[in-house]
N, CA, C and O atoms as a GROMACS GRO file, in nm:
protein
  436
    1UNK      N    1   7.090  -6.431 -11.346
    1UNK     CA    2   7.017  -6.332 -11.271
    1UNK      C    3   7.112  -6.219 -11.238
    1UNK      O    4   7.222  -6.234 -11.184
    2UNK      N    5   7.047  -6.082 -11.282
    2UNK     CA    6   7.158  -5.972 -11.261
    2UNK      C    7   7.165  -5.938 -11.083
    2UNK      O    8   7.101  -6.004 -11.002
    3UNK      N    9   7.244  -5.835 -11.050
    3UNK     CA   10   7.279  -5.809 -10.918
    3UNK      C   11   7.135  -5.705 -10.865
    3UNK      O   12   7.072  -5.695 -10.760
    4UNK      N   13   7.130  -5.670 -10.940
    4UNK     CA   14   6.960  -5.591 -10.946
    4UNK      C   15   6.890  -5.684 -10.857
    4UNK      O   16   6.865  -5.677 -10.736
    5UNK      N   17   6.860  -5.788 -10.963
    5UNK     CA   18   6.759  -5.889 -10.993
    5UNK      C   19   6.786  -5.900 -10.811
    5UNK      O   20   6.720  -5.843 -10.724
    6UNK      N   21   6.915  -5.998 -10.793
    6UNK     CA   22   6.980  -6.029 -10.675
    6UNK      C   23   6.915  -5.955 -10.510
    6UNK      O   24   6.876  -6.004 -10.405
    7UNK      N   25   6.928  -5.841 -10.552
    7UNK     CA   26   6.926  -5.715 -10.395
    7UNK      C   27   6.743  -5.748 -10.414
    7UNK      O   28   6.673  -5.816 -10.340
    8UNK      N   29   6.708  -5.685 -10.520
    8UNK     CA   30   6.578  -5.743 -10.486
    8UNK      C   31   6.509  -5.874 -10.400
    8UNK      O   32   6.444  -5.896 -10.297
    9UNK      N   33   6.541  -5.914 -10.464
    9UNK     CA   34   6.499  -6.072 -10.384
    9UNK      C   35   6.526  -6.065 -10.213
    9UNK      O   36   6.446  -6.105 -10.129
   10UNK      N   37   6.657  -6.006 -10.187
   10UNK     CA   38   6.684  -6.013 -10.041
   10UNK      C   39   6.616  -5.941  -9.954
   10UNK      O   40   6.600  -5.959  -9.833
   11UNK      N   41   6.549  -5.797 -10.075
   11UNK     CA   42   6.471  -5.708  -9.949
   11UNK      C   43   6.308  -5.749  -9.988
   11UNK      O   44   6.215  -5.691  -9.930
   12UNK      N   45   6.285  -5.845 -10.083
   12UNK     CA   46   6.141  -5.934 -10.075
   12UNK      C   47   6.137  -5.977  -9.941
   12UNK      O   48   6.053  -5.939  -9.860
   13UNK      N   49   6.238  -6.063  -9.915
   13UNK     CA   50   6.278  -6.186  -9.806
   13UNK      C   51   6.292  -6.044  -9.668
   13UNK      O   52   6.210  -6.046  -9.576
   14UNK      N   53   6.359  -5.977  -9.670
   14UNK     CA   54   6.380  -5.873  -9.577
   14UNK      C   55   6.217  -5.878  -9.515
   14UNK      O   56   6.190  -5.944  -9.415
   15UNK      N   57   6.139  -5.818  -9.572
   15UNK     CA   58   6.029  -5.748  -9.613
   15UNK      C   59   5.927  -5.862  -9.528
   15UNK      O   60   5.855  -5.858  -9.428
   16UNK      N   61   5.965  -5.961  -9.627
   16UNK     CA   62   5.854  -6.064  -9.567
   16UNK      C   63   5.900  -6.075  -9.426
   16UNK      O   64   5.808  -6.030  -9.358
   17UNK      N   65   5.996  -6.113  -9.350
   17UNK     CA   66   5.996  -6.138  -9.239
   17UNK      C   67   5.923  -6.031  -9.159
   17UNK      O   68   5.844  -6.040  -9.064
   18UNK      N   69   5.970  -5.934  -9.220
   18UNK     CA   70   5.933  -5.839  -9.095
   18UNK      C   71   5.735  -5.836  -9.084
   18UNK      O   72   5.674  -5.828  -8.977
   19UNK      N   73   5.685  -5.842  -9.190
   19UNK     CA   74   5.561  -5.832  -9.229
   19UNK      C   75   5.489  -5.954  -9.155
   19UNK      O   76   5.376  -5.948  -9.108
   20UNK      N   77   5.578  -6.074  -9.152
   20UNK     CA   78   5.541  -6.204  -9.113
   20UNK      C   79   5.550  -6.204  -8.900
   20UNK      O   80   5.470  -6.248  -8.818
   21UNK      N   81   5.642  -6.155  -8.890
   21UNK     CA   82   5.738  -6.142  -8.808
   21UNK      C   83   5.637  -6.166  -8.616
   21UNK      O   84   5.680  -6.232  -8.522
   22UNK      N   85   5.524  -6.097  -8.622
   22UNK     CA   86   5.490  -6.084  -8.517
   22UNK      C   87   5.380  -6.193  -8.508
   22UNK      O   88   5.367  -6.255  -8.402
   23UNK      N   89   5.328  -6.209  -8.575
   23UNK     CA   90   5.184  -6.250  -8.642
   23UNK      C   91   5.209  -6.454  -8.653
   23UNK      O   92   5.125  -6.544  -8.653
   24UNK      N   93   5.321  -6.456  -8.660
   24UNK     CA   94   5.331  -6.608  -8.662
   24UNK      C   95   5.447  -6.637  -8.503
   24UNK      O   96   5.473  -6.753  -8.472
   25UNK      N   97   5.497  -6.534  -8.433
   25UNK     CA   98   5.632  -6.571  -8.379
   25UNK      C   99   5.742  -6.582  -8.408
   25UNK      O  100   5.811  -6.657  -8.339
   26UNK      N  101   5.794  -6.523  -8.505
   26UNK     CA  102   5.909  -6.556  -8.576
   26UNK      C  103   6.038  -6.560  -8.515
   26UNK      O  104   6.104  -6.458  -8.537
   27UNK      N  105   6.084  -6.631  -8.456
   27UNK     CA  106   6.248  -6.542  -8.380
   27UNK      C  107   6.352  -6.557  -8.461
   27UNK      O  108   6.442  -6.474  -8.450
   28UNK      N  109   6.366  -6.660  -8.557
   28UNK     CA  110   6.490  -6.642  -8.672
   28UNK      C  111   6.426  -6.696  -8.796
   28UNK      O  112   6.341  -6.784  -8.807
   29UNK      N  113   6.503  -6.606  -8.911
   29UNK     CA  114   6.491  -6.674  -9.014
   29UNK      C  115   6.636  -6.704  -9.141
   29UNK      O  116   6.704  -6.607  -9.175
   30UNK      N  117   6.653  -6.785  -9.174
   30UNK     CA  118   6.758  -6.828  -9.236
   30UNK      C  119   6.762  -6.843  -9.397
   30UNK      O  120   6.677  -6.911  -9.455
   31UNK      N  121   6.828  -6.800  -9.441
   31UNK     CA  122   6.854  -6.828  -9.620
   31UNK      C  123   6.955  -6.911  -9.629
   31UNK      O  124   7.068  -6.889  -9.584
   32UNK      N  125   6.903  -7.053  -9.715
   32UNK     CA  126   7.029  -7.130  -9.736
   32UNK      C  127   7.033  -7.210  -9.794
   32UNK      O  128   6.920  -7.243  -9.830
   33UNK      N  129   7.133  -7.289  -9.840
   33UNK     CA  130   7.138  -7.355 -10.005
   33UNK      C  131   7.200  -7.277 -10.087
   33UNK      O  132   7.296  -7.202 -10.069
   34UNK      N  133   7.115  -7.308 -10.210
   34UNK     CA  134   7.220  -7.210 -10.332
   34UNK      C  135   7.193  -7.103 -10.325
   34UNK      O  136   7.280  -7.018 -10.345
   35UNK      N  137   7.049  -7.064 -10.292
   35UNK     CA  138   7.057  -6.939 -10.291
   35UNK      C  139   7.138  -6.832 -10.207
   35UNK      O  140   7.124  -6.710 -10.216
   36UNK      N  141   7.204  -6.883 -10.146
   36UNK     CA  142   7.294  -6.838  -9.967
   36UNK      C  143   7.422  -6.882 -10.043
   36UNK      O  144   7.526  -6.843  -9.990
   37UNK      N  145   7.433  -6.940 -10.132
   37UNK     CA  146   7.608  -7.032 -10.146
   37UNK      C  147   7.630  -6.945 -10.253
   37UNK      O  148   7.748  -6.919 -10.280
   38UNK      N  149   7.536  -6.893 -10.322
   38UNK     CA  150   7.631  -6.804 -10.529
   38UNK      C  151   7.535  -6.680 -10.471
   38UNK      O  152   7.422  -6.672 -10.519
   39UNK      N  153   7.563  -6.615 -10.401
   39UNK     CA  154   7.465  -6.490 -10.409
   39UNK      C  155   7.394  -6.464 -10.453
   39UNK      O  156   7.379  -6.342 -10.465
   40UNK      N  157   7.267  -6.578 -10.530
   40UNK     CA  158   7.162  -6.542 -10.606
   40UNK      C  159   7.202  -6.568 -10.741
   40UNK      O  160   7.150  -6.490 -10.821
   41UNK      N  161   7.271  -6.646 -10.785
   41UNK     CA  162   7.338  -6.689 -10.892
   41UNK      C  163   7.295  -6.866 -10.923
   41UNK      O  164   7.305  -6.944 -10.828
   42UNK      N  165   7.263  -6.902 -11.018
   42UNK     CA  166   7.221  -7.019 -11.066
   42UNK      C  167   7.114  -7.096 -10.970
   42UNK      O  168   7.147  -7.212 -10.946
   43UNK      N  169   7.028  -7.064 -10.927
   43UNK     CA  170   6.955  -7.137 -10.829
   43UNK      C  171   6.831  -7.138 -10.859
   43UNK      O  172   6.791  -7.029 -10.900
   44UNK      N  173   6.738  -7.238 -10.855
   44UNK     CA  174   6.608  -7.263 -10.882
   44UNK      C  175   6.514  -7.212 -10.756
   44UNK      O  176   6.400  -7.182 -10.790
   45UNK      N  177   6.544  -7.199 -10.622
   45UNK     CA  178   6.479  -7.172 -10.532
   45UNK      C  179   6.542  -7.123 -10.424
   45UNK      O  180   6.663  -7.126 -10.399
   46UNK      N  181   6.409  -7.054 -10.330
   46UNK     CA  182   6.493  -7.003 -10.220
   46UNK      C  183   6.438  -7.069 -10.093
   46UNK      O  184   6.322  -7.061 -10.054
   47UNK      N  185   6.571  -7.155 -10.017
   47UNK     CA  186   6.525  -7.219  -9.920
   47UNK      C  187   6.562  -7.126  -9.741
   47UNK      O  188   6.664  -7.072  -9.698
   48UNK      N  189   6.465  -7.140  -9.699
   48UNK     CA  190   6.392  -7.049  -9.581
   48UNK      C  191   6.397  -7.132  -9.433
   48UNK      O  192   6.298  -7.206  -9.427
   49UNK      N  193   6.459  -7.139  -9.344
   49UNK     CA  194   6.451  -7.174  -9.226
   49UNK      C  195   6.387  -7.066  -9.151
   49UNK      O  196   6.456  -6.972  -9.111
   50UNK      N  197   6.257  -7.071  -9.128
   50UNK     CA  198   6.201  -7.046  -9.040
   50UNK      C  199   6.188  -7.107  -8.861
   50UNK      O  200   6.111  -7.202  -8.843
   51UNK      N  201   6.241  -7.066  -8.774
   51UNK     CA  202   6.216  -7.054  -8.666
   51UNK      C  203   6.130  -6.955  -8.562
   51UNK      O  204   6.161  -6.837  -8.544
   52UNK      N  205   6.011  -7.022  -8.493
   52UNK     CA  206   5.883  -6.931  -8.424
   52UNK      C  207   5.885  -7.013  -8.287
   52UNK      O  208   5.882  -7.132  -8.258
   53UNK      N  209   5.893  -6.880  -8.207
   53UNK     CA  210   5.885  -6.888  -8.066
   53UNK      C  211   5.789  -7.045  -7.983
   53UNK      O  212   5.810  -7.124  -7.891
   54UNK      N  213   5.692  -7.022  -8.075
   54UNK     CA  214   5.615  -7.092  -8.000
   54UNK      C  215   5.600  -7.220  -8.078
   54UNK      O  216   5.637  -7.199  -8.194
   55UNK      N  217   5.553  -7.372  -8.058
   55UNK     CA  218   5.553  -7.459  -8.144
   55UNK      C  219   5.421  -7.477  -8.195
   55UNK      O  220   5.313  -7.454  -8.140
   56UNK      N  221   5.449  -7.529  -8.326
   56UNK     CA  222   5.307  -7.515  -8.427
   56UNK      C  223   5.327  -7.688  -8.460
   56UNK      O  224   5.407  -7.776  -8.429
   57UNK      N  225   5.216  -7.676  -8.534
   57UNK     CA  226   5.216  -7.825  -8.609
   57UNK      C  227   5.225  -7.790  -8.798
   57UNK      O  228   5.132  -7.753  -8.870
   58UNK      N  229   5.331  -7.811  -8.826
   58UNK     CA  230   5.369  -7.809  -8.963
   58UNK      C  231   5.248  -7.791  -9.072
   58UNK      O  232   5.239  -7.700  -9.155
   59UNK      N  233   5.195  -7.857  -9.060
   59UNK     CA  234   5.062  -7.942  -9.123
   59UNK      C  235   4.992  -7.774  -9.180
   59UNK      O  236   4.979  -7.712  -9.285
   60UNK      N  237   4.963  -7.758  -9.035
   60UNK     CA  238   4.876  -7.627  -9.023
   60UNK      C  239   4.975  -7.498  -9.095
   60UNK      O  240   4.937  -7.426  -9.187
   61UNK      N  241   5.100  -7.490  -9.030
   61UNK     CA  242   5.203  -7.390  -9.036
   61UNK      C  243   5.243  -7.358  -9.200
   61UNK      O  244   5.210  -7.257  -9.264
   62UNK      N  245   5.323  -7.473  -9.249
   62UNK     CA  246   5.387  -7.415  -9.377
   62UNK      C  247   5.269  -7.374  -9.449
   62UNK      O  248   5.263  -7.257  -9.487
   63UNK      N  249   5.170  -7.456  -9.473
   63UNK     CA  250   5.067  -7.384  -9.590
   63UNK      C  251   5.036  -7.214  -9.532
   63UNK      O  252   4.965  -7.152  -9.611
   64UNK      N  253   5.065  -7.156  -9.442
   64UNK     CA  254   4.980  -7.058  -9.402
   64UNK      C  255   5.126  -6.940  -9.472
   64UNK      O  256   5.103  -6.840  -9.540
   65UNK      N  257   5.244  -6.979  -9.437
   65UNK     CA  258   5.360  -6.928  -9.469
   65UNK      C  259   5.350  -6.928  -9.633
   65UNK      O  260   5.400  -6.825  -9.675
   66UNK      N  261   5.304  -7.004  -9.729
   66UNK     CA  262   5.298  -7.020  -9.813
   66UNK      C  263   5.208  -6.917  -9.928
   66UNK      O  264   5.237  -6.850 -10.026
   67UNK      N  265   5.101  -6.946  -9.860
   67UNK     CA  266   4.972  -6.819  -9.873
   67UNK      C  267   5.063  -6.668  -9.868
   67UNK      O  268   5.082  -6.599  -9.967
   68UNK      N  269   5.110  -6.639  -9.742
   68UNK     CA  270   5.238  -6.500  -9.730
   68UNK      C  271   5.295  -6.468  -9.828
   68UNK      O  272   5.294  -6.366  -9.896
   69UNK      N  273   5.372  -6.609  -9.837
   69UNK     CA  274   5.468  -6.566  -9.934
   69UNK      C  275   5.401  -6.523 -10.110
   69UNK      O  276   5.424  -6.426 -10.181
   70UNK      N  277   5.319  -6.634 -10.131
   70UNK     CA  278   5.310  -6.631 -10.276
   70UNK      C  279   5.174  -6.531 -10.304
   70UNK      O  280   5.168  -6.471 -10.411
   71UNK      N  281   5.084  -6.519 -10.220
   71UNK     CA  282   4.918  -6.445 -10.220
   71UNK      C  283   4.913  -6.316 -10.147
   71UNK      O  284   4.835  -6.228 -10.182
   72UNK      N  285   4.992  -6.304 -10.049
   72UNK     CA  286   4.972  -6.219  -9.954
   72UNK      C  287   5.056  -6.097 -10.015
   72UNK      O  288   4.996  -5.997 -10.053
   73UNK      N  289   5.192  -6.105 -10.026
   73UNK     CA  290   5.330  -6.102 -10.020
   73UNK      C  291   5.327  -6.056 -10.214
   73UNK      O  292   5.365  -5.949 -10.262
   74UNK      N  293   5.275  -6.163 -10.284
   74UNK     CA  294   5.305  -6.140 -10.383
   74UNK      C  295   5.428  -6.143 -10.463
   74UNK      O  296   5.458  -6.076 -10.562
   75UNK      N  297   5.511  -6.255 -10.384
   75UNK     CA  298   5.650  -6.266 -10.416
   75UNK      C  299   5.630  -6.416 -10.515
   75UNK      O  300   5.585  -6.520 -10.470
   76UNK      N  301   5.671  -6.397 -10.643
   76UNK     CA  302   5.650  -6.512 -10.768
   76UNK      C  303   5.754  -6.520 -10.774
   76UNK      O  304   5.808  -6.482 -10.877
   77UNK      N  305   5.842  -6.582 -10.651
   77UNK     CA  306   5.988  -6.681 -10.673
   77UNK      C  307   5.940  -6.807 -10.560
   77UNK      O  308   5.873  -6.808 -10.457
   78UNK      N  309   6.009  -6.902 -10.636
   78UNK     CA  310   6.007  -7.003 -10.564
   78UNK      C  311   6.067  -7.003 -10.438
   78UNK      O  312   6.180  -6.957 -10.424
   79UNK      N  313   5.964  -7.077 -10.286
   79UNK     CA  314   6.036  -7.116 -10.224
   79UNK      C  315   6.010  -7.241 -10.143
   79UNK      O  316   5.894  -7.283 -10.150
   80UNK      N  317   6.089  -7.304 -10.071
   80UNK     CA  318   6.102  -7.374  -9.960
   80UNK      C  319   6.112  -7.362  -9.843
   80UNK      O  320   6.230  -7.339  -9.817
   81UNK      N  321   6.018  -7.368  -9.709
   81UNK     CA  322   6.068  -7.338  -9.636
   81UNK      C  323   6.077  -7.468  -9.514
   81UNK      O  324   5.996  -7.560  -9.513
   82UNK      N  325   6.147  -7.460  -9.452
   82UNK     CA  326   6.167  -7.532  -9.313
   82UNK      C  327   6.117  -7.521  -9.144
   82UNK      O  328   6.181  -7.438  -9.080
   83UNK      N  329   6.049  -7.568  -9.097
   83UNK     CA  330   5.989  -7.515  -8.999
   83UNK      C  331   6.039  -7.573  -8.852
   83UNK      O  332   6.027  -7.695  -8.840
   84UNK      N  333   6.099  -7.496  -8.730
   84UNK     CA  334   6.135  -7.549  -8.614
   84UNK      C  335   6.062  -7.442  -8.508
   84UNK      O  336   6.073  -7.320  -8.492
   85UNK      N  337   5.996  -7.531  -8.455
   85UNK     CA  338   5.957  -7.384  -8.265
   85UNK      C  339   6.148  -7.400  -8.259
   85UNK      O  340   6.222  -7.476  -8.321
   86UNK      N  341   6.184  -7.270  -8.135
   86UNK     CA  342   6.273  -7.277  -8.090
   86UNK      C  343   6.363  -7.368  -8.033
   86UNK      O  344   6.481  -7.384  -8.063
   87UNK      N  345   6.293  -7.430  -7.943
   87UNK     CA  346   6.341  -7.564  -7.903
   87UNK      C  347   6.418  -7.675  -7.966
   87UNK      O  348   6.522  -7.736  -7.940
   88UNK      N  349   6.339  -7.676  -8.044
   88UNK     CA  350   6.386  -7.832  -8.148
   88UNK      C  351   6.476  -7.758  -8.227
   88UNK      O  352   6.570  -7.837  -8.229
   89UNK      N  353   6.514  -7.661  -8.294
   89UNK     CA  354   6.596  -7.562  -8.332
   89UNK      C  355   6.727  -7.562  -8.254
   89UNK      O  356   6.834  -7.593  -8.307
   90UNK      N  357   6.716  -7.527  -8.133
   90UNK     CA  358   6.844  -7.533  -8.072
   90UNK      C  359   6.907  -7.668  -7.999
   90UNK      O  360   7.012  -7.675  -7.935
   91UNK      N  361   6.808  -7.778  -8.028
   91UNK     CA  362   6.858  -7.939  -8.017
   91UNK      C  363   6.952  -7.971  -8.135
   91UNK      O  364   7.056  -8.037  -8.139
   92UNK      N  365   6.866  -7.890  -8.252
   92UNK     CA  366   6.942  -7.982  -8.398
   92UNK      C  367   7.014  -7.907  -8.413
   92UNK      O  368   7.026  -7.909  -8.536
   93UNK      N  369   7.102  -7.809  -8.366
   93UNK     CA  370   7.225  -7.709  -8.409
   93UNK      C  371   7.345  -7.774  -8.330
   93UNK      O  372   7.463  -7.755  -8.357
   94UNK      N  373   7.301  -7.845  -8.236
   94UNK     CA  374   7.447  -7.910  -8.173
   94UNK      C  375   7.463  -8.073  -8.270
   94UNK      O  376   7.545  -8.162  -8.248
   95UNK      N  377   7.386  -8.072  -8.348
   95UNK     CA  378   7.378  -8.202  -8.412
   95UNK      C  379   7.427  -8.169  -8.539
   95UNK      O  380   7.442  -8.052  -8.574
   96UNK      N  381   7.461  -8.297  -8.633
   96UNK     CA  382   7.474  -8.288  -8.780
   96UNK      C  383   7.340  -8.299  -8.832
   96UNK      O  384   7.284  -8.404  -8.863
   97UNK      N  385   7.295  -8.183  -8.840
   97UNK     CA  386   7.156  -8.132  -8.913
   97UNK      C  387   7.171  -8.033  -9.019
   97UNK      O  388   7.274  -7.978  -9.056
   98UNK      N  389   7.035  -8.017  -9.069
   98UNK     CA  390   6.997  -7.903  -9.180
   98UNK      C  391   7.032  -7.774  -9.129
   98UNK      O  392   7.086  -7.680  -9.188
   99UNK      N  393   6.986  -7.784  -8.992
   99UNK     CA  394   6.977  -7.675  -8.871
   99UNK      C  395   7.120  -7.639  -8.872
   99UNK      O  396   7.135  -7.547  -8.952
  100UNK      N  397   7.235  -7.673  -8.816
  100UNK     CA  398   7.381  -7.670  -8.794
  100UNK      C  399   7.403  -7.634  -8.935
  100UNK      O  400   7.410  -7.511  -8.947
  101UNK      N  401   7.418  -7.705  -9.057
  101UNK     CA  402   7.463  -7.650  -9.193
  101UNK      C  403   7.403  -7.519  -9.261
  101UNK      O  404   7.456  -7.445  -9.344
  102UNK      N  405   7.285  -7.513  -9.208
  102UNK     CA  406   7.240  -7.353  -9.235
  102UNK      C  407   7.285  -7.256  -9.179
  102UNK      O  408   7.334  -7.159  -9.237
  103UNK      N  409   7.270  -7.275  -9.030
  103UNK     CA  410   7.369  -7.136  -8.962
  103UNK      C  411   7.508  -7.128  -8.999
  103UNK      O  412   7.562  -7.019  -9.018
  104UNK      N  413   7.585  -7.268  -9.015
  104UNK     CA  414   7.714  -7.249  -9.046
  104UNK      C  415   7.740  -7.163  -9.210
  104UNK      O  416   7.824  -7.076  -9.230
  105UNK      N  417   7.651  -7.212  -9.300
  105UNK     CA  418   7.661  -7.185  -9.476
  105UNK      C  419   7.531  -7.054  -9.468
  105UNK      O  420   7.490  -6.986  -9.562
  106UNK      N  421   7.506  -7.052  -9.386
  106UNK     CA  422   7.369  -6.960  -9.448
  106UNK      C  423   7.354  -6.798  -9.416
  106UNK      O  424   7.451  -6.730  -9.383
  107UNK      N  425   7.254  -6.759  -9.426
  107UNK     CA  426   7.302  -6.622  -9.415
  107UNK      C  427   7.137  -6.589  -9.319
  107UNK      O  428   7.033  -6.622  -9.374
  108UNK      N  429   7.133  -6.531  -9.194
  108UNK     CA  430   7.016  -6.501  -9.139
  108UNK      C  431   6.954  -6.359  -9.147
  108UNK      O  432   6.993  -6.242  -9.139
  109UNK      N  433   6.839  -6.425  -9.168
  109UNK     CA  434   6.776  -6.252  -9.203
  109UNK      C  435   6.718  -6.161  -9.118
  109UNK      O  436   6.682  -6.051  -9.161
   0.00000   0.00000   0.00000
């Protein structure tokens, strides 16, 4: 994937948050994995820590994020995303979590 290719993708992800941003609660969002570890270099997907103010029930939540991303959004890259209200977010960052290795390796958007 060229560096083109690369910047693109980040101001998709830019883009979406902000678009997403009010409308679900968003207070952080995180890029991380490979796509966060090779700058957009060899990676099959882009994994998404989403964090929203208020707490949702998953169930309901990711599919709606999903719709955004791929229908709404119109973004035809793969992704993954992760879902925490704030709370449980700032429990699993003092822990050995997904949460802690993302902020530490990841890059927030």
């Amino acid at each position: 994937m060229g560096e083109g290719q690369n910047k693109e993708i980040l101001k998709k992800i830019i883009s979406f948050k902000k678009k997403i941003k009010n409308k679900y609660s968003i207070e952080r969002m995180i890029l991380f994995g490979s796509a966060a570890r090779t700058n957009f270099q060899d990676f099959n997907d882009i994994d998404l820590i989403i964090v929203t103010r208020k707490k949702h029930k998953r169930l309901k939540f990711l599919p709606k994020l999903y719709h955004e991303w791929h229908i709404k959004q119109k973004i035809n890259f793969p992704v993954d995303f992760i879902s925490f209200d704030s709370e449980a977010f700032e429990k699993l960052i003092g822990e050995v979590s997904i949460a802690s290795q993302a902020l530490k390796e990841g890059i927030e958007i």
